[in-house]
Backbone bond lengths (Angstrom), bond angles and torsions (degrees), N, CA, C in turn:
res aa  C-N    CA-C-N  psi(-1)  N-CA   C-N-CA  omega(-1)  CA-C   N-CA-C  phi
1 X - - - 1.459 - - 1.520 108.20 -
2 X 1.220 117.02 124.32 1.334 117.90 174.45 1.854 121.07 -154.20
3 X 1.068 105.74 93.34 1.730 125.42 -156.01 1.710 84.79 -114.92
4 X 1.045 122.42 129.19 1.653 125.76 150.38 1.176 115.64 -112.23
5 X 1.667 122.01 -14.06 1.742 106.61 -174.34 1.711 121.33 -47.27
6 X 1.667 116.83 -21.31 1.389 114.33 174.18 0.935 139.37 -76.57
7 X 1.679 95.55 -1.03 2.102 100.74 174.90 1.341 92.34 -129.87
8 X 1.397 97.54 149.61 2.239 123.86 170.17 1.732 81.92 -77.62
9 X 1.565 83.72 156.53 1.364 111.92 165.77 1.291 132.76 -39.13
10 X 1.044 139.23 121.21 1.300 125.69 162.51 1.525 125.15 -150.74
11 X 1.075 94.63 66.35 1.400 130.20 164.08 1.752 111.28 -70.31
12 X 1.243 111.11 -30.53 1.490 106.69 171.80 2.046 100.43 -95.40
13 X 0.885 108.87 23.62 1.536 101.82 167.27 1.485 129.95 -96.93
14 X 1.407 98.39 -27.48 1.701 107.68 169.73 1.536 114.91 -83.12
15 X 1.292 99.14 -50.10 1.790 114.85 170.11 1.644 103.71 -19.56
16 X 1.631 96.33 -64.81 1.780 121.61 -153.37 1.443 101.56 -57.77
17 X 1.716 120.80 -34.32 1.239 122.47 168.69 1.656 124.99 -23.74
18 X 1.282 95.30 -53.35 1.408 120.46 -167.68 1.213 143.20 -98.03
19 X 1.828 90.46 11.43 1.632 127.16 171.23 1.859 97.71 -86.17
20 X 1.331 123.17 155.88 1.318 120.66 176.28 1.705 126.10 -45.54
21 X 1.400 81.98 -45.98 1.848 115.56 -178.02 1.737 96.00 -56.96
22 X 1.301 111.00 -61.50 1.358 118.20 171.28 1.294 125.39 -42.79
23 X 1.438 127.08 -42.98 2.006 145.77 -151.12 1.706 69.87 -87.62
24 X 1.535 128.11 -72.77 0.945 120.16 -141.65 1.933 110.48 -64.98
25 X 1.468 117.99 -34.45 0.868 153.46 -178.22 2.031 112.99 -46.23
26 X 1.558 89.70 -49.08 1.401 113.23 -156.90 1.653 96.27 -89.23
27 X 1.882 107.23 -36.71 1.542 117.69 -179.72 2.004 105.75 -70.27
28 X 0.983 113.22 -3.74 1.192 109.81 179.09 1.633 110.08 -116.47
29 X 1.082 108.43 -46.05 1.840 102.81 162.74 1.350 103.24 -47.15
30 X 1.176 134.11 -61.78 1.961 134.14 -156.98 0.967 87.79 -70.91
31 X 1.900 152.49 -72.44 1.262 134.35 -158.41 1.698 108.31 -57.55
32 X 1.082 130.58 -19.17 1.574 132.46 -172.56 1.083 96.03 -85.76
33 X 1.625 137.69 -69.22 1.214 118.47 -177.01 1.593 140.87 -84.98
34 X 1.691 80.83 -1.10 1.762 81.03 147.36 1.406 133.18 -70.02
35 X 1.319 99.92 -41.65 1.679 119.97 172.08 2.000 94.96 -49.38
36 X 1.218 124.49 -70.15 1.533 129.39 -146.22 1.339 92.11 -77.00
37 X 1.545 136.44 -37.71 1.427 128.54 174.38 1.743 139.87 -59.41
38 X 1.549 95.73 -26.11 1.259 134.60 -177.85 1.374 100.87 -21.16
39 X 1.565 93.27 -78.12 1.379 130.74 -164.19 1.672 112.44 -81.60
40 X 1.021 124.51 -11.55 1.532 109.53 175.97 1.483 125.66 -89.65
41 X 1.374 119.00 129.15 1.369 98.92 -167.16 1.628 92.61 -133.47
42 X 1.876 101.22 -174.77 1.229 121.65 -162.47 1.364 113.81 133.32
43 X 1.156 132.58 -153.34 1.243 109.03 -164.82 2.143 109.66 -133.21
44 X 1.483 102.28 -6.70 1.587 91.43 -167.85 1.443 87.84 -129.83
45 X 1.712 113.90 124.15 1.453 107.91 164.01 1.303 111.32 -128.01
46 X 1.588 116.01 164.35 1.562 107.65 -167.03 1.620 96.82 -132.65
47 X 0.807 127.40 134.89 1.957 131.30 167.46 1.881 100.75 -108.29
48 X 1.574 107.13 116.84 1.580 100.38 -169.57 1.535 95.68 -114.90
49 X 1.601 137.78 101.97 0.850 149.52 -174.31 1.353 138.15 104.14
50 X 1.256 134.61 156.97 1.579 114.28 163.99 1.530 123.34 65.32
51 X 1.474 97.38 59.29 1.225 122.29 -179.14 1.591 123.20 -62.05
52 X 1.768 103.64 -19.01 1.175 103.82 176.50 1.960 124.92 -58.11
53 X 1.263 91.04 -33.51 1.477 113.89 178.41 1.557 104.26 -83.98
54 X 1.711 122.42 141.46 1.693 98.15 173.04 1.743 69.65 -123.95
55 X 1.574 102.07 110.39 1.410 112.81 167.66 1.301 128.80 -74.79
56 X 1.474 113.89 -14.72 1.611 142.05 -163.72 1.801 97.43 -106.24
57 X 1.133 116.26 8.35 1.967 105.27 176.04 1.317 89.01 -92.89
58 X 0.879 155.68 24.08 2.063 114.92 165.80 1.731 89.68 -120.24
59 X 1.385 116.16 -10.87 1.379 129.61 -178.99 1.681 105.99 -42.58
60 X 1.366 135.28 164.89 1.374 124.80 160.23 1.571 118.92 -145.15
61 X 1.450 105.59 12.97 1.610 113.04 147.80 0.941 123.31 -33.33
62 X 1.618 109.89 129.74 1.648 109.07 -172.17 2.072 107.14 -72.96
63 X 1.099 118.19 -21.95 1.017 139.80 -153.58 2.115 102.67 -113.82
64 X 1.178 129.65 88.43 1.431 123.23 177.80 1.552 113.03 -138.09
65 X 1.439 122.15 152.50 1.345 120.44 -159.86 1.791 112.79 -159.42
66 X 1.167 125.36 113.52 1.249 154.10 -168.32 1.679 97.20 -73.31
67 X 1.464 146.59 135.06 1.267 135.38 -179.33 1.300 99.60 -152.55
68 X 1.378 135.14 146.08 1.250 122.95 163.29 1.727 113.63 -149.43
69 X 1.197 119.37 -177.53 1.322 122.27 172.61 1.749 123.90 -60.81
70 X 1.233 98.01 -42.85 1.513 120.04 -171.91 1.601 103.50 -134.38
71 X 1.615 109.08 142.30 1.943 106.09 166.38 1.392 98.76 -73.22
72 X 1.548 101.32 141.56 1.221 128.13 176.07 1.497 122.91 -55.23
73 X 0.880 145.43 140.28 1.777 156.34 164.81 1.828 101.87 -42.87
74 X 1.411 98.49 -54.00 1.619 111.74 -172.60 1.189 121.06 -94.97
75 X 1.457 131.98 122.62 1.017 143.99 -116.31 1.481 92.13 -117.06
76 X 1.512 134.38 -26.56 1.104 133.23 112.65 1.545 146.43 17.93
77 X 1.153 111.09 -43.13 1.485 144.21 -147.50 1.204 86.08 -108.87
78 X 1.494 138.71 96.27 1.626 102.09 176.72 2.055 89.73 -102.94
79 X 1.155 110.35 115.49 1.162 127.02 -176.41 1.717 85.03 -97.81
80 X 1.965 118.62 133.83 1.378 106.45 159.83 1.449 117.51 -133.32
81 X 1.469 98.86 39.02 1.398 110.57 165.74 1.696 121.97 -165.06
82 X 1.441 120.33 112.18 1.734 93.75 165.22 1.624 138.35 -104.25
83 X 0.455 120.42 147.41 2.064 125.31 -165.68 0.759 103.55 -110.31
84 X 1.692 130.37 176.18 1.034 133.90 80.65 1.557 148.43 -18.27
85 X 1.237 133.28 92.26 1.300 134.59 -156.76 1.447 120.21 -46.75
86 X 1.385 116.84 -29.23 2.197 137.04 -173.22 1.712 75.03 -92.60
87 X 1.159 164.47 -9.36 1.303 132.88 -168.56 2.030 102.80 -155.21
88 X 1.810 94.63 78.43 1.436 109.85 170.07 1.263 114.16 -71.88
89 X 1.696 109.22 105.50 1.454 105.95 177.58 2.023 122.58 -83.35
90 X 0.770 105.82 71.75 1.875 154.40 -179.54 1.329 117.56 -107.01
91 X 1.284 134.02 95.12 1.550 116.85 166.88 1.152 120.04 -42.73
92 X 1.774 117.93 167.09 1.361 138.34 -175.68 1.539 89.98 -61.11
93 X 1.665 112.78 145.90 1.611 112.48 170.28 1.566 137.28 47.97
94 X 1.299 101.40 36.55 2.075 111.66 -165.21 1.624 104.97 -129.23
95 X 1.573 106.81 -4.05 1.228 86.11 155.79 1.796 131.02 -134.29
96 X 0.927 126.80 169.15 1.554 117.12 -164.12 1.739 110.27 -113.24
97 X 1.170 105.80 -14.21 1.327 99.09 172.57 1.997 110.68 -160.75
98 X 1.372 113.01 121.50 1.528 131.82 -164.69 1.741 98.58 -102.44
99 X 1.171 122.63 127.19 1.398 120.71 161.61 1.607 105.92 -112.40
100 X 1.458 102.73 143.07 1.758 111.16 179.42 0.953 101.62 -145.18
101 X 1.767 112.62 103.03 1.590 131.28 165.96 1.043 115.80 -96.22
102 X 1.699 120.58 91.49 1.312 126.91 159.57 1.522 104.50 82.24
103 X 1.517 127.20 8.63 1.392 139.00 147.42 1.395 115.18 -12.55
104 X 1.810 109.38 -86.86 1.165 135.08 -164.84 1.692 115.80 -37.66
105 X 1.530 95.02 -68.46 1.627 118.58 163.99 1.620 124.36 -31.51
106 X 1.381 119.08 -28.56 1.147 145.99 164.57 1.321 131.17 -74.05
107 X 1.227 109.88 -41.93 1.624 130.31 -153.48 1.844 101.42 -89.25
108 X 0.819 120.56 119.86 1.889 131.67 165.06 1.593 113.92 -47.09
109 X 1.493 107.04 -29.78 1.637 106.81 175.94 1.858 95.69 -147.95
110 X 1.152 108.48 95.71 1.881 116.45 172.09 1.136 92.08 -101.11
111 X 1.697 140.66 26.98 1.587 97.25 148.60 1.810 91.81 -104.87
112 X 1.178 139.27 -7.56 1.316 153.52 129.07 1.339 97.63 -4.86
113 X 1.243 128.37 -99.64 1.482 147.80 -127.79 1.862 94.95 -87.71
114 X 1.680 114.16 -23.40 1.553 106.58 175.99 1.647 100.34 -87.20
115 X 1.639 111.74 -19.77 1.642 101.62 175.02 1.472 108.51 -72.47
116 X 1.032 130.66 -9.49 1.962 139.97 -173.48 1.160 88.29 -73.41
117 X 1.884 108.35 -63.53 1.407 102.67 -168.90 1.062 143.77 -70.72
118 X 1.359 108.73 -31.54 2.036 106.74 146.13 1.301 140.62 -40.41
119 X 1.559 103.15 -50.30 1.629 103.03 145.71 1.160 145.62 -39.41
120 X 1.290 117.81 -51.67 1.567 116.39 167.29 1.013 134.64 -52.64
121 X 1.489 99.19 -43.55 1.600 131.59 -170.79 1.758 110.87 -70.25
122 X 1.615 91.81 121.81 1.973 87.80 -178.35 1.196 89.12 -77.82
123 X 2.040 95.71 168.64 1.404 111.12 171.47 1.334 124.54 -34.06
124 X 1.080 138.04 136.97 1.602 148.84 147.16 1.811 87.94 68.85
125 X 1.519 115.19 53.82 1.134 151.99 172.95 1.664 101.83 -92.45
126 X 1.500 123.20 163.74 1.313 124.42 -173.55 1.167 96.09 -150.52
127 X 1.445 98.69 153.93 1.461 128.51 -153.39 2.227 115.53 -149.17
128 X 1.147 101.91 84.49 1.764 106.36 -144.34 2.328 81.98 -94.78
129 X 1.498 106.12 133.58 1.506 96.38 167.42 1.274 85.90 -133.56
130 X 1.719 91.23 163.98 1.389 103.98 173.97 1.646 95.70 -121.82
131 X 1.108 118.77 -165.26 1.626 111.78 -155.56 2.073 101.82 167.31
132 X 1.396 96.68 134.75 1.277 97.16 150.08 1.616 146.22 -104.29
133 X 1.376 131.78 137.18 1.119 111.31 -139.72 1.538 114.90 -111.79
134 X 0.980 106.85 106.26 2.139 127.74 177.11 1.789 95.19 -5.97
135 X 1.471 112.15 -70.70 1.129 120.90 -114.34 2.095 91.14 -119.56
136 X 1.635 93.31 46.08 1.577 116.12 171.05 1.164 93.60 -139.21
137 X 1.414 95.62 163.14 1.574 115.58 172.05 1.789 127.90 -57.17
138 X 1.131 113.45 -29.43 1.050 124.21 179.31 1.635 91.99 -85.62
139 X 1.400 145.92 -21.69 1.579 135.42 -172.05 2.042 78.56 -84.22
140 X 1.367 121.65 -52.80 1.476 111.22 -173.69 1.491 126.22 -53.10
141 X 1.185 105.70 -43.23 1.547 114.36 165.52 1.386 115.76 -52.01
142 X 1.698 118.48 -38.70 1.326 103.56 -177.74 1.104 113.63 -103.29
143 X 1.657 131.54 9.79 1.513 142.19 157.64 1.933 109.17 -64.00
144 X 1.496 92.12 -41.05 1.433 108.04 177.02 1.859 115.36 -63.51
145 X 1.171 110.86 -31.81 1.363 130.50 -153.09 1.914 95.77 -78.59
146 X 1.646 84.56 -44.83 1.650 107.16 -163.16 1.706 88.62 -53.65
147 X 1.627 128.83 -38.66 1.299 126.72 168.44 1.932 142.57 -52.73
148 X 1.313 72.46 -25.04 1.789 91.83 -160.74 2.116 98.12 -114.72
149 X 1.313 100.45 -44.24 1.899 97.51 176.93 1.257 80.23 123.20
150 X 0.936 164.05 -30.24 1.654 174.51 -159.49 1.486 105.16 -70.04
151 X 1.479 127.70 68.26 1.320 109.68 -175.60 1.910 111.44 -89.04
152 X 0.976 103.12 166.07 1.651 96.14 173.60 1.359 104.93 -126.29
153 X 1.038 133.47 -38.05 1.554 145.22 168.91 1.582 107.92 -82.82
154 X 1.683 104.89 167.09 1.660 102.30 -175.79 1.568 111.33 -57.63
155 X 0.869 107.65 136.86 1.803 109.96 159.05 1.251 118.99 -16.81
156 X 1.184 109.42 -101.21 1.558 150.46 -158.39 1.713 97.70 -51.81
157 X 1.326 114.49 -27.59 2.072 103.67 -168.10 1.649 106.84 -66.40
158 X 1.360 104.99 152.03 1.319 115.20 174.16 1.932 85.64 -106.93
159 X 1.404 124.70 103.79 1.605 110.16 151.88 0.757 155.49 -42.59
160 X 1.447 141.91 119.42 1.581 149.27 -145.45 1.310 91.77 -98.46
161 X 1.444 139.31 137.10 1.524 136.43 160.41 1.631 87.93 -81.99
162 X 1.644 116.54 178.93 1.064 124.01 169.76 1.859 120.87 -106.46
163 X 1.361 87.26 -0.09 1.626 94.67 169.91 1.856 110.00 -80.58
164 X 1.799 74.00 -50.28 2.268 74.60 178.12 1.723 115.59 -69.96
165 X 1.611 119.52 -12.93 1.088 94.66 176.76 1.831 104.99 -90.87
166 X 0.924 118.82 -23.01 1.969 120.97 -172.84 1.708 76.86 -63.41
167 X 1.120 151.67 -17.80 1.701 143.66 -154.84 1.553 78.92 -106.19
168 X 0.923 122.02 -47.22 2.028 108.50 -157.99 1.404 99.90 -83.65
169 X 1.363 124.79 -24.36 1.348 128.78 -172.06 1.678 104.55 -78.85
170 X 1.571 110.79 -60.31 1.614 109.90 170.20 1.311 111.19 -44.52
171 X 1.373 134.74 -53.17 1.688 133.08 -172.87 1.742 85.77 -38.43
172 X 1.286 123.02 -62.34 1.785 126.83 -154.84 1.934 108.27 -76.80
173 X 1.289 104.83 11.98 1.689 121.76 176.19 2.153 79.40 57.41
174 X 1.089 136.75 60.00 1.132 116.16 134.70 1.653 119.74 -107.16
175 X 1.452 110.18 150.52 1.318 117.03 168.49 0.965 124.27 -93.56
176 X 1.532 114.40 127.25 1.718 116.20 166.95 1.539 103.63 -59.87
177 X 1.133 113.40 141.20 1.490 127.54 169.19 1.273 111.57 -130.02
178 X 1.490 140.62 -42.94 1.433 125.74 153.34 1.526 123.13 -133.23
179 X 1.414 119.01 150.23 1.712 109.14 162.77 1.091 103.74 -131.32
180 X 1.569 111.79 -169.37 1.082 114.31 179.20 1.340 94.15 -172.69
181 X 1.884 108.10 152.08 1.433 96.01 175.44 1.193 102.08 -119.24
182 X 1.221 128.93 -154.22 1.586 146.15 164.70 1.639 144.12 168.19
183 X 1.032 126.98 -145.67 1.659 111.47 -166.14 1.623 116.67 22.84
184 X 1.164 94.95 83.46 1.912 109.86 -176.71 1.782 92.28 -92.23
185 X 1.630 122.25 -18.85 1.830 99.48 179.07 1.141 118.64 -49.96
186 X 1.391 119.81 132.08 1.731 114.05 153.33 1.350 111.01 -14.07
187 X 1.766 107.51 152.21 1.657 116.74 -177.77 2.076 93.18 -75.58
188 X 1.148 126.80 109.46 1.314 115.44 -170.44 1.580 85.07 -134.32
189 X 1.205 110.44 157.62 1.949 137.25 -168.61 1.130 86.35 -82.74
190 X 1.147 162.17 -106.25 1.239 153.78 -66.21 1.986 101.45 -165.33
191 X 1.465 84.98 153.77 1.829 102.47 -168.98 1.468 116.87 -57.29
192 X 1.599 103.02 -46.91 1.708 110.89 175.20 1.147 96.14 -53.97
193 X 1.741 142.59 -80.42 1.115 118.17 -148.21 1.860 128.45 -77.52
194 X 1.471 102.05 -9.56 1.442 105.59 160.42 1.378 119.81 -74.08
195 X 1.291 114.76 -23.69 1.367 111.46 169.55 1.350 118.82 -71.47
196 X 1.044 129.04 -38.44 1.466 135.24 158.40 1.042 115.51 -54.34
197 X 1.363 135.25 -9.54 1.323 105.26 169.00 1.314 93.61 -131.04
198 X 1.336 120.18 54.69 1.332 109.32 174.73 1.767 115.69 -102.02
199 X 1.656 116.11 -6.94 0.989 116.89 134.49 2.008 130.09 -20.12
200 X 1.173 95.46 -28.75 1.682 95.04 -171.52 1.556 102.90 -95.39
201 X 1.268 119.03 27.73 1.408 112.11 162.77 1.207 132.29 -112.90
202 X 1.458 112.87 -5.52 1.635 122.18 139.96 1.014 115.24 -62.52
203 X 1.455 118.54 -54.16 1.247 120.43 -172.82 1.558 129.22 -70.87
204 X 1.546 106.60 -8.15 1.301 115.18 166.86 2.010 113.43 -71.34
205 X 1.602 88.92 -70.00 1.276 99.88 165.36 1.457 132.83 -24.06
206 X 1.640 119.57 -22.58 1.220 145.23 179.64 1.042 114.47 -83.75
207 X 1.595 97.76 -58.15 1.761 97.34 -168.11 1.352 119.87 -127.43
208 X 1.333 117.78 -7.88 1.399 119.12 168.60 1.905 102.39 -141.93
209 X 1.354 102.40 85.45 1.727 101.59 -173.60 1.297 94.44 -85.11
210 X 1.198 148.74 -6.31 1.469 122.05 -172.88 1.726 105.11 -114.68
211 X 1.403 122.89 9.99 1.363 114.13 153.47 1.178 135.89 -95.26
212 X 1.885 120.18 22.11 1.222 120.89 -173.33 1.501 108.20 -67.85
213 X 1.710 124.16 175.98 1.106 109.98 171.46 1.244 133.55 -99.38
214 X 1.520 105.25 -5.88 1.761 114.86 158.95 1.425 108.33 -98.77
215 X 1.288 113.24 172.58 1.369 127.08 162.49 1.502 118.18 -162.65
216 X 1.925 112.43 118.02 0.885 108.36 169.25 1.988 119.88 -100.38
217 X 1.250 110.78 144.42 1.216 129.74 -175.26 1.490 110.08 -101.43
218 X 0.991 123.14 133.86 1.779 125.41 179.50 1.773 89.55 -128.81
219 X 1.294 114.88 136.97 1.536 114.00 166.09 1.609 101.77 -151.91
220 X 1.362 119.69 171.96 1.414 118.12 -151.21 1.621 92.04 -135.06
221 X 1.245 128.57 127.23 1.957 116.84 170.82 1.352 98.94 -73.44
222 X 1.433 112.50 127.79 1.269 110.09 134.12 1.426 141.06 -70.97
223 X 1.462 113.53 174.11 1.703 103.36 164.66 1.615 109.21 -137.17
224 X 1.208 119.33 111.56 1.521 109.16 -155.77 1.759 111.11 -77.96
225 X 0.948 120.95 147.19 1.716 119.52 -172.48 1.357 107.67 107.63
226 X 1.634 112.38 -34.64 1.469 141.07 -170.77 2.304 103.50 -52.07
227 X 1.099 114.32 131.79 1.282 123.79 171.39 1.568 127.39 -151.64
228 X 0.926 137.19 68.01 1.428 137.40 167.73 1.447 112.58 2.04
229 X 1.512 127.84 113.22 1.148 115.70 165.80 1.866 116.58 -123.22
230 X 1.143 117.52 -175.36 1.689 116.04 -172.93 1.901 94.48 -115.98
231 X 1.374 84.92 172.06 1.668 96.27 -166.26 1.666 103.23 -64.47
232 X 1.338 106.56 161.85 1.612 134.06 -153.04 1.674 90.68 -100.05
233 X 1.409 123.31 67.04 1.330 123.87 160.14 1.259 127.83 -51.27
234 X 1.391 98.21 105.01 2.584 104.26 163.98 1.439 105.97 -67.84
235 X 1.312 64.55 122.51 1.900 74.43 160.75 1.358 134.85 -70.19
236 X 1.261 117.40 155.83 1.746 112.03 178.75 1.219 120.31 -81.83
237 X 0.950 110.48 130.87 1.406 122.43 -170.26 1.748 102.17 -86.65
């Protein structure tokens, strides 16, 4: 299966990796979702895009899988499937944990591609996005950019706030269960001066956590009616 009309370009998304803004960008997404992957287990996980990142290594599912829109350039990449993003070919309920790096932002219809992901996803199944965030300095710089040709962020993303996505996620009965944001430095060109202020990411975390410029989201599907029960013991006679 291989349909791309449902995602914009993003050909400037791997590139951007490898801009300073990006190295620093990309070193803080991978330590986060290494941290949030660690721990989830079960047996089938899927990473759908954005091969630059392997968000699924600290994972320990016996069962994990790389997917993307297009085969990768880098040979590296072991991508072993491409789709269409609105049509995960995955049965209903088979998998236990979905990663979406910078998917949404991409995608022509993301409330599409989070209805895929409910589907797949068994009950009290997980569903981890990453996202860039409007409503930081680095989303202003590149609102500003959109004026002048000056972009600082990828091109092509449409930005997810994190209020409208916890809203698109509740419509699908999933629960947020954790986020997190980060890279609070000024939008700055170059490594020296992001490194210098990279001090401000405690200090973001402290005092202004919701203007970092990433944000990852972890949320869990529910199934309502749904209750876990233990085995159906006979009695002794």
């Amino acid at each position: 299966m291989n349909h791309h009309s449902q995602e914009r370009p993003i050909i400037s998304l791997g590139p951007w990796f490898d801009t300073p803004a990006g190295a620093y960008a990309r070193d803080w997404e991978q330590a986060r979702l290494n941290e949030l992957t660690a721990d989830i287990f079960g047996f089938n996980a899927m990473q759908i895009g954005l091969p630059d990142i392997p968000a699924l290594q600290a994972n320990r599912m016996p069962n994990k899988w790389l997917t993307d829109a297009v085969l990768p350039q880098n040979p590296a990449h072991h991508v072993v499937l491409t789709h269409d993003f609105t049509e995960l070919p995955f049965a209903s309920s088979s998998l236990d944990l979905v990663v979406l790096p910078h998917v949404l932002e991409f995608a022509i219809e993301p409330h599409q591609v989070l209805r895929e992901v409910e589907r797949v996803l068994i009950p009290e199944g997980q569903v981890i996005i990453c996202g860039f965030n409007p409503a930081s300095m680095w989303g202003v710089r590149q609102t500003a950019g959109r004026l002048t040709g000056a972009h600082f962020l990828p091109l092509n993303g449409e930005f997810i706030s994190v209020p409208r996505l916890k809203d698109w996620l509740k419509l699908l009965n999933m629960e947020v269960n954790r986020g997190h944001f980060g890279c609070y430095a000024p939008p700055c060109a170059t490594s020296k001066w992001l490194q210098r202020f990279a001090f401000m990411e405690k200090a973001g975390d402290r005092w202004w956590p919701y203007l970092g410029a990433l944000y990852i989201v972890q949320a869990i599907k529910r199934v309502k009616g749904m209750r876990l029960v233990g085995p159906a013991w006979q009695p002794i006679a």
